[in-house]
N, C-alpha and C positions, 0 to 999 in steps of 0.2 A: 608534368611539373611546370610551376610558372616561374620564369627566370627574370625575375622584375631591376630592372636597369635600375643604376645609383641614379641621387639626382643632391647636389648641394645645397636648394632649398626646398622649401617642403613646399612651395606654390609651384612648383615645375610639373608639367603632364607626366601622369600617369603611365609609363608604358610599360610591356613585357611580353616575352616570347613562350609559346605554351611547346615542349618537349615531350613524349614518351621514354619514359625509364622501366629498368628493370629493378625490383625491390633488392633479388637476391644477388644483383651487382653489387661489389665490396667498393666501389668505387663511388658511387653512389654517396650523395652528399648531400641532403636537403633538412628544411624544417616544416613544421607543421603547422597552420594555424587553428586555432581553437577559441571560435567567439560565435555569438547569437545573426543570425540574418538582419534582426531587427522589421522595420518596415516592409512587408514584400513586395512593396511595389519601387521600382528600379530608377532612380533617381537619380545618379549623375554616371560619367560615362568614362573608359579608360580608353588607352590605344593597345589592342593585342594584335602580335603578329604582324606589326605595321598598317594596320587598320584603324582607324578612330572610330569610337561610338560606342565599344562593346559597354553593355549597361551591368552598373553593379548597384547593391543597395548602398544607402548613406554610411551605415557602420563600416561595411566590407571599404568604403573609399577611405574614410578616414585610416583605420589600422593598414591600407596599403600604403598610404603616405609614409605614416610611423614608418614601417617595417623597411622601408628602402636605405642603402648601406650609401655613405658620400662618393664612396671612391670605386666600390666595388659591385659587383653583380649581385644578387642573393635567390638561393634556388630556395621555393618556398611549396607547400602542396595544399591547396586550399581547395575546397569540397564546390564551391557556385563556381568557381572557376573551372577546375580540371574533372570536373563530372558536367556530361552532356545533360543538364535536367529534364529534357523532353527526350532521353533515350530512355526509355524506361527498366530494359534487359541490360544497358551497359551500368543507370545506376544502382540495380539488386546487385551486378558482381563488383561494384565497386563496394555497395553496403557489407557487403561480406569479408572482404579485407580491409575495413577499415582501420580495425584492431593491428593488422600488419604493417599498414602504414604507419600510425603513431607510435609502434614499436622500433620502426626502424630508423624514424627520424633523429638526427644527433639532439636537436632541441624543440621541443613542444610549445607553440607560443600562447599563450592564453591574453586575448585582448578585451577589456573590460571597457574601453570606451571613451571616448576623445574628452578635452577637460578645455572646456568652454572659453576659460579665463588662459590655458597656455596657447589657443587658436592662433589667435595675432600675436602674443607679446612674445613666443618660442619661435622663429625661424627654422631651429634646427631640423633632423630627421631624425632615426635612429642614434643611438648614444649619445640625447644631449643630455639627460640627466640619468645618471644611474644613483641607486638608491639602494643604500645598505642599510638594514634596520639595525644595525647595533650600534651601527654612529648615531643615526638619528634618534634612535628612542632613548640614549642616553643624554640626550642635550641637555643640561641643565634650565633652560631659560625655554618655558612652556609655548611661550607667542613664540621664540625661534624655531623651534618643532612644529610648529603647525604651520609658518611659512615654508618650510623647508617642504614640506608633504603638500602643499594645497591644492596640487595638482591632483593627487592620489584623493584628497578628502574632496576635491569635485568629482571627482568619476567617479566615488561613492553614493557620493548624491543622488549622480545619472544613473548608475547602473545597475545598483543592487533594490533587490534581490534577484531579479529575472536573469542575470548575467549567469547565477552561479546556479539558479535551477533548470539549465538546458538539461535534457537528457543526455545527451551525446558527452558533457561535456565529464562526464563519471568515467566513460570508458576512456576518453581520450588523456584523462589526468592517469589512468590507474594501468595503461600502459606504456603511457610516456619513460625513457629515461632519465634526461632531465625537463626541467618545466620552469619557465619564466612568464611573470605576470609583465605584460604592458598598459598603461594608463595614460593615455596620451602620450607627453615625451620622457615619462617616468618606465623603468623597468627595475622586476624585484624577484627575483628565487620565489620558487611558493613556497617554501618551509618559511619563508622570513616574513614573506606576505601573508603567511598562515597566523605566525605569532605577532605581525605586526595588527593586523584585523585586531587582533582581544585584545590585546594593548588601546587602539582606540577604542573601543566598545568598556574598556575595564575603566579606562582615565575619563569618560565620559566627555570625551574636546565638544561631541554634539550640545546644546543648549536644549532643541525644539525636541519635542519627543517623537514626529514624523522621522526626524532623522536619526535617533536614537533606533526603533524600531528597525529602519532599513540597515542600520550596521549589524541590531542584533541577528537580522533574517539570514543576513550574510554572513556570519560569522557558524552560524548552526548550518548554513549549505556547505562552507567549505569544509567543516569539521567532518562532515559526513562523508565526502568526498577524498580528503586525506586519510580517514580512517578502512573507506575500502583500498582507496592505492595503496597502502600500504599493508591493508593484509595479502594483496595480489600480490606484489612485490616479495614478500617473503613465504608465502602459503600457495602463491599460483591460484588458479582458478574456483570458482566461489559457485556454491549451487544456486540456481537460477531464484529460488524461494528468499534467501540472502539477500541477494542482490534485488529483486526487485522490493522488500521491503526497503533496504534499506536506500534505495530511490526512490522509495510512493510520491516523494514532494517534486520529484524532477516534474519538467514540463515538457510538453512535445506539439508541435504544431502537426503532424502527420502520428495518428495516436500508435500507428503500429512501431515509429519509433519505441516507445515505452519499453521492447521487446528487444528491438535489435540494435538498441545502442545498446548492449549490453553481451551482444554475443561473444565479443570477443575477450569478457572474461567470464563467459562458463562454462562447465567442463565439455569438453567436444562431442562427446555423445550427444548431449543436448542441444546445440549446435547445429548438429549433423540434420537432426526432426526440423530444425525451426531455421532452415536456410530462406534468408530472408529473400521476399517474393512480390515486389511493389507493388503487382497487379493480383495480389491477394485479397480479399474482404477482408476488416478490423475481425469479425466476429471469428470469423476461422483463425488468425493470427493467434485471437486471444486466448482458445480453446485448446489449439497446441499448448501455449505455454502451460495453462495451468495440469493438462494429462504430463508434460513433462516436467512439472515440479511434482504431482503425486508420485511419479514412478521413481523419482529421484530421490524425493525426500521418504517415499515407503511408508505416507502417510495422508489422510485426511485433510488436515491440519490448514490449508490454502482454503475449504472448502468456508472456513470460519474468517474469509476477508470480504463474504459474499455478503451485502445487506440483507439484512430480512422482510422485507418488504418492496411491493410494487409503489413507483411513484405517483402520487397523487395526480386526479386530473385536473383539480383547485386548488394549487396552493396554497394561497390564501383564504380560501373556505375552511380547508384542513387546520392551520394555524388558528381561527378563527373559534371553531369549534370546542378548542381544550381549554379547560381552568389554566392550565399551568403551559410556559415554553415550552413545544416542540422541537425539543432537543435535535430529534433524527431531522423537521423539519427546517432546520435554518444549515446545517451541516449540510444536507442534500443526502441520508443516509437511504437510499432504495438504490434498487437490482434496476441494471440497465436492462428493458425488452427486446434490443438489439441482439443479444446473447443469448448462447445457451443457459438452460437455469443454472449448471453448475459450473459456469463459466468465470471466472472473476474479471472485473472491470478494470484493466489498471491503472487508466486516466483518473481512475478515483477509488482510489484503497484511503479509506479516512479510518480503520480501526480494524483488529484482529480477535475475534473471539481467545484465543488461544494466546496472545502476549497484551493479559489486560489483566485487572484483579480478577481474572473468572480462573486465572490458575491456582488461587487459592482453594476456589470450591473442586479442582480438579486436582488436588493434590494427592487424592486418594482414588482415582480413577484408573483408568487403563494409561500410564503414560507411555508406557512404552509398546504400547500398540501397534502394529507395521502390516503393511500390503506387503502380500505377497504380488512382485511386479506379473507372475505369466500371467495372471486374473486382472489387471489391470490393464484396458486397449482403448485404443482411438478410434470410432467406427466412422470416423467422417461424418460430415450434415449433422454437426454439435448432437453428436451421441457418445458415450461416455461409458466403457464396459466395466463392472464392477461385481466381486463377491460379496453376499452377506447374506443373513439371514430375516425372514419377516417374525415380529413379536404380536402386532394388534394391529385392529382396525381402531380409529378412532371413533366412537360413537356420539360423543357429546362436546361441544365446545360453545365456549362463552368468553367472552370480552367484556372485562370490568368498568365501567365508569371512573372510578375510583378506589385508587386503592390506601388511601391516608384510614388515620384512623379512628374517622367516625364516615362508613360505610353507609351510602344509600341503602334504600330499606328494599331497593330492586334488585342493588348487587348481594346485598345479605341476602336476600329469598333466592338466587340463580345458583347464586354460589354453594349455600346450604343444600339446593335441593342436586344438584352433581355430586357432592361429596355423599348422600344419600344413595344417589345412585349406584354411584361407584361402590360402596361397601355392600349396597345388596348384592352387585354382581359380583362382586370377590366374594362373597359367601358361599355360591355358587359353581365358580367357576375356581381349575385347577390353576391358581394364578402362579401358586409356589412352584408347581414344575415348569416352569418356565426355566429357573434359573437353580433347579435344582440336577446335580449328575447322577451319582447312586450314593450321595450321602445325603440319610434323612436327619432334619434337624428337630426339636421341640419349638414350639409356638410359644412365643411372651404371653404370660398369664392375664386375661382379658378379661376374669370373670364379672368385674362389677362395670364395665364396657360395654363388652360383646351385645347384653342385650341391646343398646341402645344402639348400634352401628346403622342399622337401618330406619331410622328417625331424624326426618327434620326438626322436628321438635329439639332433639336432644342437643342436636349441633347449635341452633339459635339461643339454646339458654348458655352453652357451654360460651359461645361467642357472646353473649353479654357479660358473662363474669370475667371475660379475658378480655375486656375494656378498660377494667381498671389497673392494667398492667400496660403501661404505658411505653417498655422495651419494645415490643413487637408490633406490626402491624395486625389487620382484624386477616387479613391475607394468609401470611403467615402462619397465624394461630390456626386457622383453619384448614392447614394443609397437616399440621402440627397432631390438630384433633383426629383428623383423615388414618395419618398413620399409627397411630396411638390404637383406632379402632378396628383396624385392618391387619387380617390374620398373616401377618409376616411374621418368619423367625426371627430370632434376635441375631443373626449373623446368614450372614448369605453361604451357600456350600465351597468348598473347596476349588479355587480359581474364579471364585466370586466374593471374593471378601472384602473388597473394596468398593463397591460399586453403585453408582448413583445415591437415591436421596434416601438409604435408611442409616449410611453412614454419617449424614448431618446433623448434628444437633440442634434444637432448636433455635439456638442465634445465627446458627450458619443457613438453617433457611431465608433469615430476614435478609443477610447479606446477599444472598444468592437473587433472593427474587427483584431486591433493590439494585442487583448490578443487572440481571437479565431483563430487565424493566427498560434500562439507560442505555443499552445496545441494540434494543426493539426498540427505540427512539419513543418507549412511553406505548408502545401498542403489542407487548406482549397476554395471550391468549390461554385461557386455563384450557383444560380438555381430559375426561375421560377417555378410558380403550371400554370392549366389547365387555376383557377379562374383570373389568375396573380396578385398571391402574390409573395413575392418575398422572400428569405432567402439565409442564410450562411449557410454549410454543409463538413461534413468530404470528404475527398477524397474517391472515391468509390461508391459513389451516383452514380445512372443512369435514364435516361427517364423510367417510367413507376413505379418507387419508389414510395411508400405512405408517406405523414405526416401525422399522428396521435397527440393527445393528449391523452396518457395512463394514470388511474390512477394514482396516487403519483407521476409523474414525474412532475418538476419543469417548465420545457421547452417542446418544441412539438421537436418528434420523429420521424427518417424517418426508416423506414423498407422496405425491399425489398420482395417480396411473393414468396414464397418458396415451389414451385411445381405447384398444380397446384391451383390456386387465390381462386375457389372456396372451398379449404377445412380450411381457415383460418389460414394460419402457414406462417409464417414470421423471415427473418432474422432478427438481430438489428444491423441499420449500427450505429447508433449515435445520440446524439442531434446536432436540428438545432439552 
């Protein structure tokens, strides 16, 4: 603990004595700070222990100033201070009780950043201005309220957004008991400083729209932040899939942060796997988490935060190259190479198959699908054990040009001549037992069809007269005609009656193929199986790919084998 000497003014040296305490001492009396490092390079200097010189960064100087009492001592536990940083085993077991510390603390201090304009003109230290928002936002007279605050609306200015998307600072608010914002020589309760933010952000005090924006950034960081403190506070610990969504936007200078700021609200099992380990690899860090949100959550479901593509080696070629915005390209939507394939990245979770409109097309799907956890394991060296079954080889694949709707005459002839193919080899091949148990069903009457199934011809004329139907794309219709032509039953058997694309009606394809377009960033991939069926897939699929259906996953899975086929190890490119 740092035991930081009063001082009368706020230009008086910096001094304080570092102690060893024990948490579980009732005696024990300290607070906590909670603010960003800022600059890492170490810039001005304190006295610790009777010593001058010891080096802190800018931000950590200023909130030490604030934070000193006039008359009295104040024991305070701050992270660059009372963690050795070059001990690298004392700082994992402190990362590990971090969560016990800011529980144990009587007050949580969150410092948001010195206010430029109270530097010189405030002498005080601590307590020179307390700030209650139900006086102040009632002021009648709008210039007197925003004098009264301008200390708070400059370290607006200064601080946000980045102040409120530290990583650490989630778990630190969400086991706090109590929590005080400091802003220079201003202090505020966070519930008041929660409601006082949207009050500025709702009366619009900003002019500029740069500072508009930073209020609004800040005001969606803290909301997000108050909404998990408070489910912990009353619900207790949060599974790890929760939590890190609902941090994707935090930030982390050390990316395995992302992970273990976060331990100490998730359920302790998962904890127990992912005891943080500084001299760990990011890729192994990131690999536990995500086996420990499958096992947790008893589902796939994390699998669908994975991009569907590798990153470009030209970015600007690639951008370059498309009629239209590269959607996935300005986002930065690809799979880090750094990782396992089925690894998720969580420096960069930018979207979720599975909380987007693709749960409308999955409304009828397996929702309630679950891993059985004893088939789910961690084999080390980002290998991932899982149950499921193989359905097809992929035999054919093509990538459209264009999918609007007037259709190059290259993607009309690829496309016609795959859905050609596919219907001869479902004519052939036993495609219905695939998803058939011991209930047989009758086939939809195909007679004035069936002939034509294996004709490109037929499909080219059928896709000219569905030109002048301006609903659907030429895409669409063509997947439309596909099944139309293709001997499937009119319902799937018993425990499959919900399942993938015969349950779609034709507009729900358009929607489908338009939203799994916008989540392949514009580089989703048609593809025949051996059986010919037919599917949509991420870019990077190739002939000889498998689709599977893995436990807990929602949708079937195409994996590519990875060495040599016999020893069962497989990349994960995506769902189909």
């Amino acid at each position: 603990m740092l035991h930081l000497q009063p001082a009368s003014d706020i230009n008086h040296e910096i001094s304080g004595t570092l102690t060893t305490m024990a948490l579980s001492d009732a005696v024990t009396k300290f607070e906590a700070l909670s603010y960003t490092w800022g600059d890492s390079r170490e810039n001005r200097t304190i006295q610790l222990n009777g010593k001058a010189g010891y080096a802190v960064t800018d931000n950590l100087f200023y909130a030490l100033r604030r934070l000193r009492n006039r008359r009295t001592e104040r024991t305070v536990w701050i992270d660059a201070v009372c963690i050795n940083q070059n001990d690298l085993d004392e700082k994992g077991h402190q990362v590990a009780i971090m969560g016990e510390i800011y529980l144990c603390a009587t007050w949580v201090v969150i410092w948001i950043g010195e206010s430029e304009k109270a530097e010189g003109a405030e002498p005080g230290v601590r307590g020179s201005v307390k700030v209650k928002y139900w006086k102040l936002y009632r002021q009648p007279n709008a210039v007197m309220f925003t004098r009264r605050v301008h200390h708070f609306i400059e370290a607006i200015r200064k601080a946000v957004p980045h102040r409120w998307e530290r990583a650490w600072i989630v778990q630190e608010a969400a086991c706090a008991k109590h929590i005080t914002v400091m802003f220079g020589p201003c202090e505020m309760k966070f519930y008041s400083f929660y409601i006082f933010l949207y009050g500025v952000w709702e009366d619009c005090i900003y002019e500029d729209e740069v500072a508009k924006e930073k209020v609004s950034k800040a005001d969606d960081a803290v909301s997000r932040i108050r909404d998990i403190r408070n489910r912990h506070q009353k619900k207790g610990r949060q599974s790890i899939t929760s939590l890190l969504w609902n941090a994707r936007l935090s930030q982390a200078i050390v990316a395995q942060d992302k992970v273990y700021s976060l331990l100490a609200i998730m359920p302790l099992e998962e904890v127990e796997f992912l005891r943080p380990n500084c001299k760990e690899a990011v890729n192994e860090t990131f690999a536990k988490a995500t086996y420990v949100a499958i096992r947790g959550d008893k589902s796939l479901d994390i699998l669908g935060w994975i991009p569907f593509r590798d990153a470009p080696e030209n970015k600007q070629k690639a951008n370059a190259s498309s009629l239209e915005p590269d959607v996935g390209m300005e986002l930065e939507i690809w799979r880090n190479p750094e990782l396992p394939s089925w690894a998720v990245d969580f420096t960069n979770v930018k979207y979720s198959l599975f909380d987007t409109p693709a749960n409308k097309m999955l409304q009828n799907v397996w929702d309630d699908a679950e891993t059985d956890t004893s088939y789910v394991a961690y084999l080390g060296n980002g290998k991932l054990g899982l149950k499921g079954c193989f359905i097809d080889n992929i035999d054919t694949v093509i990538q459209l040009q264009e999918t609007g709707r007037s259709p190059s005459s290259r993607d009309e002839e690829v496309l016609c001549d795959l859905l050609t193919r596919a219907s001869a080899s479902a004519a052939v091949q036993d495609v219905i037992g695939l998803f058939q148990l011991n209930d047989k069903r009758p086939s939809r009457d195909r007679d004035k069809k069936k002939k034509f199934s294996g004709s490109k011809d037929w499909y080219k004329l059928e896709l000219e007269k569905k030109k002048k139907d301006h609903s659907l794309d030429y895409l669409a219709h063509g997947l439309i005609l596909w099944e139309e032509t293709a001997d499937f039953p009119p319902t799937f058997p018993s425990g499959y009656d919900n399942s993938f694309g015969l349950v779609l009606g034709q507009y729900d394809w358009y929607g489908h193929l338009e939203f799994y377009g916008k989540v392949t960033a514009g580089k989703a991939e048609i593809f025949s199986t051996k059986m010919g069926l037919v599917g949509v897939a991420p870019a990077g699929v190739r002939e000889g790919d498998i689709i599977t259906i893995l436990d807990g996953a929602k949708l079937p899975i195409v994996l590519s084998p990875y060495g040599d086929r016999d020893e069962g190890e497989f990349i994960f490119r995506g769902y189909a």
